[in-house]
N, C-alpha and C positions, 0 to 999 in steps of 0.2 A: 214804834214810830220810825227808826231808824230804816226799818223792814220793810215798809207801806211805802218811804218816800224810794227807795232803789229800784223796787217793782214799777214807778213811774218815768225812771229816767233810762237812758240808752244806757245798754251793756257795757260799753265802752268807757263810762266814766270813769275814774279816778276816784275811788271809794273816800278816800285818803284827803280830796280836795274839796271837798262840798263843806260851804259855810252858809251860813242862814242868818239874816237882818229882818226887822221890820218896816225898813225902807228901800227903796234901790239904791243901789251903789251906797250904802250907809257905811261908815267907818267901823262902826261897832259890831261890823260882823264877824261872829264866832263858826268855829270850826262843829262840823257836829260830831265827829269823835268828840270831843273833847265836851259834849252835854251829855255822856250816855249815864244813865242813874239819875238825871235828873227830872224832876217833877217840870209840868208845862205850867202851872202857876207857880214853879219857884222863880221862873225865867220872867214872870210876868205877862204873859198872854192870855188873850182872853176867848172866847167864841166868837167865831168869825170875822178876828182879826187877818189880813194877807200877810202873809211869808215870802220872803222873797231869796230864791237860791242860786247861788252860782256856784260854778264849780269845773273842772277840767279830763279834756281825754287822756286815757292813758299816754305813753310815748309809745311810739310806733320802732319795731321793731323788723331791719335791714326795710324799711316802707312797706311792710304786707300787713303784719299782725298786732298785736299790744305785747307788752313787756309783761309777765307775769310776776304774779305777787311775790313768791318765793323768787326768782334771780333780780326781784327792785329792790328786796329788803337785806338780800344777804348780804354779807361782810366781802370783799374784795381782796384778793392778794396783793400786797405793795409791788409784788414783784413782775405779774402782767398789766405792765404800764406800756403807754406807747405816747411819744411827745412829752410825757408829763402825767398824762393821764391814765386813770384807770382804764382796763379793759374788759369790756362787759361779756359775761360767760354767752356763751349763745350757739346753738345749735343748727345742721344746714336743715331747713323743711320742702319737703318735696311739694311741689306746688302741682296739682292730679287737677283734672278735669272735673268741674263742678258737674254735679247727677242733676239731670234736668227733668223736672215731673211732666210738662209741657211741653213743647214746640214753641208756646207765645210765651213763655217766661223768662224775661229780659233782666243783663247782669249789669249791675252796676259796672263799671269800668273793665270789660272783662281782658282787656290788654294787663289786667294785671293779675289776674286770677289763673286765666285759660294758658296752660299747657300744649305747647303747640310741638309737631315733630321737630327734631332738628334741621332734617330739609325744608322745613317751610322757615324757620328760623333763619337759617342762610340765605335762603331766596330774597327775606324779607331785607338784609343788608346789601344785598347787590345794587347797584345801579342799573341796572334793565335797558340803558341806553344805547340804542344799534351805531356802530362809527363808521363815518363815511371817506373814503377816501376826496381829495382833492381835485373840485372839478378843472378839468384844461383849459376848458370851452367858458364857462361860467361865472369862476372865480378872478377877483381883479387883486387880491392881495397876496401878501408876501406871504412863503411857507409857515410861521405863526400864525399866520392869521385864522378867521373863520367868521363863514357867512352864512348865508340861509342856505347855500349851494351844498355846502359840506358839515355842518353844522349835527351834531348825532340826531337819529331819528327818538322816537319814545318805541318800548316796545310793542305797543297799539298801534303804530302806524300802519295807516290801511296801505300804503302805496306799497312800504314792505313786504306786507303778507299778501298783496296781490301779484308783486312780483316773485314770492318764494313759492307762491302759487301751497300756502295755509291756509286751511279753510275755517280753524278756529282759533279765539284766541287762548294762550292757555291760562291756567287761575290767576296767575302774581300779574299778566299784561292785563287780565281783563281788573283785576283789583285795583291796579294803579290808575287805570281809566276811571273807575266812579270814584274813587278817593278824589281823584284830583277836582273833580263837579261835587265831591260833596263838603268836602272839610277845604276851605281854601284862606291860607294863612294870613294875604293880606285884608280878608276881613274879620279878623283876632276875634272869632265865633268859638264857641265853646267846641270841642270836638266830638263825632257822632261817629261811630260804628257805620259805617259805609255799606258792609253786607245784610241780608235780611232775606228768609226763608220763607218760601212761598207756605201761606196756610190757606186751603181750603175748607176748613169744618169751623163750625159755629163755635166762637168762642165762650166761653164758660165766665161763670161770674160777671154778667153784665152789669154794666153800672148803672141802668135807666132804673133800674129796681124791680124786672119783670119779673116773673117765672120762667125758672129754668128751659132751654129746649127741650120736647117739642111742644109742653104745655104753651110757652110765650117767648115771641121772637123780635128785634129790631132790627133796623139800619145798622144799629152799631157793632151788635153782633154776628151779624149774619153774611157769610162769605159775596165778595164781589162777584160777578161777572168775570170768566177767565176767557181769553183771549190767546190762544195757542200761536206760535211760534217758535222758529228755530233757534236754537239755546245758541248763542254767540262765543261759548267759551266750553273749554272744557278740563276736566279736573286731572290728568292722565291723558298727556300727549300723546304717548307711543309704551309700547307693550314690547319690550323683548326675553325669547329666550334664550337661557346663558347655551342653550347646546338641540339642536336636529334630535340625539336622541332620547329626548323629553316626550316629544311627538309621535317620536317612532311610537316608543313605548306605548303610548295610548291607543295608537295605531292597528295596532298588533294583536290586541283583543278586538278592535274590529273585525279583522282578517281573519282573526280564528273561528268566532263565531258568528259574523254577520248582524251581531245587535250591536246598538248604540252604547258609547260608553262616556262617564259626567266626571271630572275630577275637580280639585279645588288646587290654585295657583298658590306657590307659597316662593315668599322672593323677599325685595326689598326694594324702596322705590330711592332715586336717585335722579342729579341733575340731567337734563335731555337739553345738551347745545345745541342742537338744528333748528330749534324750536325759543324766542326769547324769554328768557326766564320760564320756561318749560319741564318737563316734570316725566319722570318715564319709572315703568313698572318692570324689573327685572328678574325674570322667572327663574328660580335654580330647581325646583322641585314640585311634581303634581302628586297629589293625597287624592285615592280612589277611594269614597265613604262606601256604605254598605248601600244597597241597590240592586232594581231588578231590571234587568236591560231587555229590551224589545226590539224589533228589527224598525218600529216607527218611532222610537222613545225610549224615555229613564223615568223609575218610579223608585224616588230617593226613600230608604228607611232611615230607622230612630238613629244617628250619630253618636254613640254611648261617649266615645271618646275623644270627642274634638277638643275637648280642652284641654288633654292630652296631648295631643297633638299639635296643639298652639303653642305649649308649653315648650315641644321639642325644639319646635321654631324657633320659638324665643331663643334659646339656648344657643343655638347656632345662626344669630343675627338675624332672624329672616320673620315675616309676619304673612296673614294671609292676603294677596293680592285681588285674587278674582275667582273666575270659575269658567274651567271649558268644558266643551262637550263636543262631538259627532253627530253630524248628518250625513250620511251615507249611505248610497246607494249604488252597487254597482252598474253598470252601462250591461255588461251582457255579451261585449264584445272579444273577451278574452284577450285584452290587452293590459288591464287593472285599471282602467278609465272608470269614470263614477256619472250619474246625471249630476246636470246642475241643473238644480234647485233655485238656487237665493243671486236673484242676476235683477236690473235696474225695473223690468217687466213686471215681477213679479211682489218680490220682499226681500229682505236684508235678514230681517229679525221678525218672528213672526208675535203676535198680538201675546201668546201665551208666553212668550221668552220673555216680551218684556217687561211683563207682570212678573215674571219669575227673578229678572234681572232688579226690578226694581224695588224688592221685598230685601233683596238681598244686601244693596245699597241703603238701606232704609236699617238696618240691623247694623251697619258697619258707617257709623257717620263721621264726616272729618272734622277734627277739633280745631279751630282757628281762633283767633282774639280780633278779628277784624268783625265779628258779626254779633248783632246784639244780642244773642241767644247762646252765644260760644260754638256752636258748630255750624256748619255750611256747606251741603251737598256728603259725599262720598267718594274715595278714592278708588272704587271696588268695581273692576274691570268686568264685558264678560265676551269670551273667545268661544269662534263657531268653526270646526271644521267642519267644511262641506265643500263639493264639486263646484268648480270655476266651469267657466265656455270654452274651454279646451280641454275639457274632459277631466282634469288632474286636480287633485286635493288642496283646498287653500285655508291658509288663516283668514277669519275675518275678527276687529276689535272692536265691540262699542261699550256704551254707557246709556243707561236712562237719564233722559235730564233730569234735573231738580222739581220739573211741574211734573213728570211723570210720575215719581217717588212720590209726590204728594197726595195726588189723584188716588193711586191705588194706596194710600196709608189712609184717606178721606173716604176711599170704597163709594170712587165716581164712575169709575170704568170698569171693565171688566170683557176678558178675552173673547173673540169672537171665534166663530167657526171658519169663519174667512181669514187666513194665516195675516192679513195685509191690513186689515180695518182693527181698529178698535171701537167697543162699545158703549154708551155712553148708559148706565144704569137708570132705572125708572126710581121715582120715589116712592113708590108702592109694593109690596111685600108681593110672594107667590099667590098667596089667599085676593088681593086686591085691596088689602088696609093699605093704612100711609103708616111708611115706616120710621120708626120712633129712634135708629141707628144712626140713619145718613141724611143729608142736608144736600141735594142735588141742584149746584148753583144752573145758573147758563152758559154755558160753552160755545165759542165760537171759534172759527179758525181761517185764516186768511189764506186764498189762492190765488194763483194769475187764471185768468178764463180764456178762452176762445181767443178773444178783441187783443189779448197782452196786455186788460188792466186787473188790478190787485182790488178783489171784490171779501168781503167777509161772506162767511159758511156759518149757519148754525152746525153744530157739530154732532145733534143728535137726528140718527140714531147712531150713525157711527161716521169716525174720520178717520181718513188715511195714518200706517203705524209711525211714518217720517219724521211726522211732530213730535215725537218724544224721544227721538233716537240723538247720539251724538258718535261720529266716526272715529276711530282713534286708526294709527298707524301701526306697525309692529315691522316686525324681523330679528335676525339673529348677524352678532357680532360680528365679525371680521375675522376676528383670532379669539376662538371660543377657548374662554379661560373659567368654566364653571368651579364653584365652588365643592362640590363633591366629585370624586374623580372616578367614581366605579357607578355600576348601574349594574350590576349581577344578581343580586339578589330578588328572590318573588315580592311582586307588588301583592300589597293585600287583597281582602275579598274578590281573588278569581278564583275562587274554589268551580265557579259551573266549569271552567275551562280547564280542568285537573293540573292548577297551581294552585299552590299552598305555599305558608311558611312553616319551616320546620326546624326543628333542633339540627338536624343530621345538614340542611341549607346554612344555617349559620355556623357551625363548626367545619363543616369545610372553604368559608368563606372566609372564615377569619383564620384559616389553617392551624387549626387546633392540632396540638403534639406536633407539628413540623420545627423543624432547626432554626427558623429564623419568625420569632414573635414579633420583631419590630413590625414586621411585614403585614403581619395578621393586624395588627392595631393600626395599620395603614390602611387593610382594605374594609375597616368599618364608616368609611366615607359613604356610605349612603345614606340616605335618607331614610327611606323605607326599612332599613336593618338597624336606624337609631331610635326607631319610632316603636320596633320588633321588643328589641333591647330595653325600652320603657316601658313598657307593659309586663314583661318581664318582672320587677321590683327585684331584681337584683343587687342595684348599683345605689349607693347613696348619692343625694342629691349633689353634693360635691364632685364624687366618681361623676354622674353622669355630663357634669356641669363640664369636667375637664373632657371626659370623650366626646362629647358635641364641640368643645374645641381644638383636639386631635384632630375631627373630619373633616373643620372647615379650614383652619390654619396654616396642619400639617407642620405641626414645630416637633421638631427630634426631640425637643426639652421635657415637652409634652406628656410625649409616646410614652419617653422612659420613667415617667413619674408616672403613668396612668398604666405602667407594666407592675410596679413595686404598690399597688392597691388592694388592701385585703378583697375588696367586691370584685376584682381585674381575676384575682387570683381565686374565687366558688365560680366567676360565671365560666371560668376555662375548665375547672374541676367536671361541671355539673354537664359541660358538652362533652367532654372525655366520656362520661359516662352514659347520657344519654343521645348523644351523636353519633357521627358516622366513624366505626371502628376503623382502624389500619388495619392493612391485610397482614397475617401473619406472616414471620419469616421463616426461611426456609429451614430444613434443621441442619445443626453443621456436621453433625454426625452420619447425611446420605453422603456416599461415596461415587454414585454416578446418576447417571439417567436410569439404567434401569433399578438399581435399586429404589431409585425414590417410586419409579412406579410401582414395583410389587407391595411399597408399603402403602401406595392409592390406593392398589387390588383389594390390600388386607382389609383398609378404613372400609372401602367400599362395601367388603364381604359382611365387616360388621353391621354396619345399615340395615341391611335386606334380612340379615338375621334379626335383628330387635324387630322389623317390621312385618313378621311374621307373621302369621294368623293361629298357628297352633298355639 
């Protein structure tokens, strides 16, 4: 019995606390531990008498979880007191991102569950408010004072961003704008999750009681009407890189072989003051995966090792940012000028990038506790080199919005042949069935016409690619202070262009047998030779842990602990032997120039003798 009534109640209860009366609130209620062995007619009960139980939740332990049975019931040391009291054993628990099966599957209170970055953690205690100086003209009070004149702007303020001439707002100004409309304190309303992610596909388990789609469909479950516009905020103000020759490098297999080349951004994201409460991408390092390049395109292969490679990141502070690529074309001019391509006429970002951009955004979601779902858009950049209108190679930065990401996750749209339109899918298969996959709402999309008034578009068959893009800004530092200091070493997979990495590349990189090893354990600051070196399985994950913090750090303390490592001291053995020899010395036993040559003559003479043919 005890069994049957715990299977009814919430997990949470207090096993320990559950009494049973045959009244409410009756006095004579007993404990049910304390009925176990006993018969239901010794207690006096009969068939179908009510029972009536009450009972309590665990204690909640640091406010997240319950206190388990084993540290409620153990005995305490007198001697971890604090004030008087005992002090309860307890352990720290890492609070991770809850796995979401859904898109619609909504978290109880997730401000207390979701795991947010520490940048958004700090953003989130900032005040965000712009301060103004004191108007001359305006102002009638005394230097304390403050009026509407001078009084701080919010960081939404439109007049700001019109005068700083921003075109968007960034996530913390645009979060603070609908917080503020939606949770507002003096009507002491319960509080609501302010964010919420676009879904277009037919939700699942309807409650009218129908059959599942595409058998049976309602109102309730069946996607609105979407209404395209320009996304007002964005996730990734500005993209910089820590150093010019990040680019080169990329560059540079263009120039050798004339096809396109794709890498993946690997940085850390950090605060961007131009921008309020804004948010910037800082590139230290591009990863070229395996691929086959073309003079119009990249045809990405299987990535054996990106978690690999995430992993090295990790190690060295840094996570994956985005992904660039090359459009290029030379002009023909013999000057290095390129066409351009991607100019206001034409496209920015063509239909198929940003299907590709928004697949990629869709794989890499941003955890936040402000959204009922626990996540909200993507922080996951993507960079276009291609020809400007003056002939010369440029950065360009954007983002798919968050209706983009959804659209092609809902398999609404789909790339056109026209770089500039997107296309809006049929609900009917190749064959001409209706297809039992997708759920193809109505789209619409609002333009100015002819007249200069603002008319709605139905959007099929296709709409311009604008509606789904979001601009970001970019550049490089002032005083380029990158985190890796060397760039020597071959970048992977350009084997078509006869670079490799090799043994014989690393050992003279890290000046294997030369007099000064500090030196050598200096110049493993690269990326690309930490990533060599992991693959490898050389070094233990300690060893490795501490040389990813040699290359970022550069602590002498470091160096000299990561010289005195058994792994430091096979992967120097194992170059010595199979790297690039030193050239032998001379012997000290020749007495001039010509002696040492008659004994060239001699070695020489032996050669052509072993290479005899008799």
């Amino acid at each position: 019995m005890v069994a049957q009534i715990l299977d009814k109640l919430p997990k949470s209860v207090d096993s320990t606390t559950i009494t049973l009366s045959n009244r409410p609130f009756g006095t004579d209620a007993r404990l049910l531990s304390s009925l176990e062995g006993i018969t239901i007619d010794r207690v006096g009960l009969k068939h179908g008498e009510k029972i009536f139980l009450s009972y309590s939740d665990q204690a909640p332990l640091n406010g997240h979880g319950s206190v388990p049975k084993s540290i409620a019931t153990q005995p305490h040391n007198s001697s971890n007191r604090l004030n008087g009291l005992p002090i309860l054993p307890s352990e720290d628990v890492i609070i991770t991102e809850v796995p979401l099966t859904s898109p619609t599957t909504t978290i109880k209170n997730p401000w207390e569950v979701i795991q947010q970055s520490p940048l958004d953690d700090r953003l989130d205690r900032l005040d965000g408010k712009i301060p103004r100086l004191r108007d001359q003209k305006m102002c009638r009070h005394g230097p304390k004072g403050m009026c509407d004149y001078c009084m701080p702007l919010e960081p939404y303020s439109p007049e700001y961003l019109a005068d700083k001439k921003i075109k968007h707002l960034s996530f913390h100004s645009y979060l603070r704008k609908i917080n503020s409309a939606t949770n507002k304190p003096e009507l002491k309303s319960s509080y609501m999750p302010p964010l919420s992610e676009p879904y277009y596909r037919v939700k699942r388990d309807c409650p009218s009681g129908h059959p599942q789609w595409p058998e049976g469909i309602c109102t309730k479950c069946q996607p609105s009407a979407i209404t395209l516009q320009a996304q007002p905020f964005r996730m990734v103000d500005h993209v910089e890189f820590s150093s010019p020759a990040l680019i080169n490098s990329l560059l540079d297999f263009w120039r050798k072989s004339g096809s396109q080349r794709l890498g993946f951004l690997y940085g850390r994201y950090t605060e961007y003051t131009e921008v309020p409460l804004g948010v910037k991408a800082v590139v230290e390092a591009i990863y070229e995966p395996p691929q086959m390049d073309d003079a119009d395109g990249v045809t990405l292969h299987e990535w054996e090792n990106e978690s690999e490679v995430d992993q090295v990141a990790r190690l060295c502070g840094m996570q994956k940012l985005g992904v660039i690529f090359t459009d290029l074309l030379d002009a023909g001019a013999g000057d290095g000028s390129v066409v351009c391509k991607r100019h206001i006429d034409s496209y920015f970002l063509s239909s198929l990038e940003i299907a590709f951009s928004a697949r990629l955004q869709a794989q890499n979601p941003k955890s936040t506790k402000w959204s009922d779902t626990g996540r909200f858009g993507s922080n996951f950049v993507t960079c276009v080199l291609s020809g400007d209108e003056d002939g010369g190679i440029a950065i360009s930065a954007f983002q798919a919005s968050n209706s983009a990401v959804e659209m092609i996750r809902a398999d609404i749209v789909e790339p056109s042949a026209d770089p500039s339109v997107m296309l809006v899918r049929s609900e009917e298969e190749d064959d001409g069935s209706p297809s039992r996959t997708r759920y193809i709402p109505e789209v619409f999309y609002r333009r100015i016409n002819e007249y200069g008034a603002s008319v709605q578009e139905n959007a099929k068959p296709s709409f311009p690619v604008e509606y789904l893009l979001v601009t970001l800004t970019h550049g490089f530092p002032t005083e380029s202070t990158p985190i890796f200091n060397t760039s020597k070493f071959s970048i992977e997979n350009r084997e078509v262009i006869g670079e490799s990495q090799e043994f014989r590349s690393v050992a003279k990189q890290l000046d294997v047998g030369g007099k000064n090893p500090e030196k050598g354990v200096r110049s493993a600051s690269d990326f690309h030779l930490l990533c060599f070196l992991h693959g490898l399985g050389i070094l233990s994950k300690e060893e490795e842990a501490l040389l990813c913090r040699v290359a970022t750090t550069h602590d002498l303390a470091d160096v000299f602990q990561l010289l005195n490592t058994p792994g430091w001291a096979t992967l120097l053995a194992i170059l010595e032997e199979s790297g690039e020899r030193p050239p032998k010395r001379p012997s000290p036993f020749s007495s001039g120039a010509a002696d040492g040559s008659a004994a060239d003559e001699e070695q020489l003479a032996k050669r052509f003798k072993r290479a005899s043919l008799r």
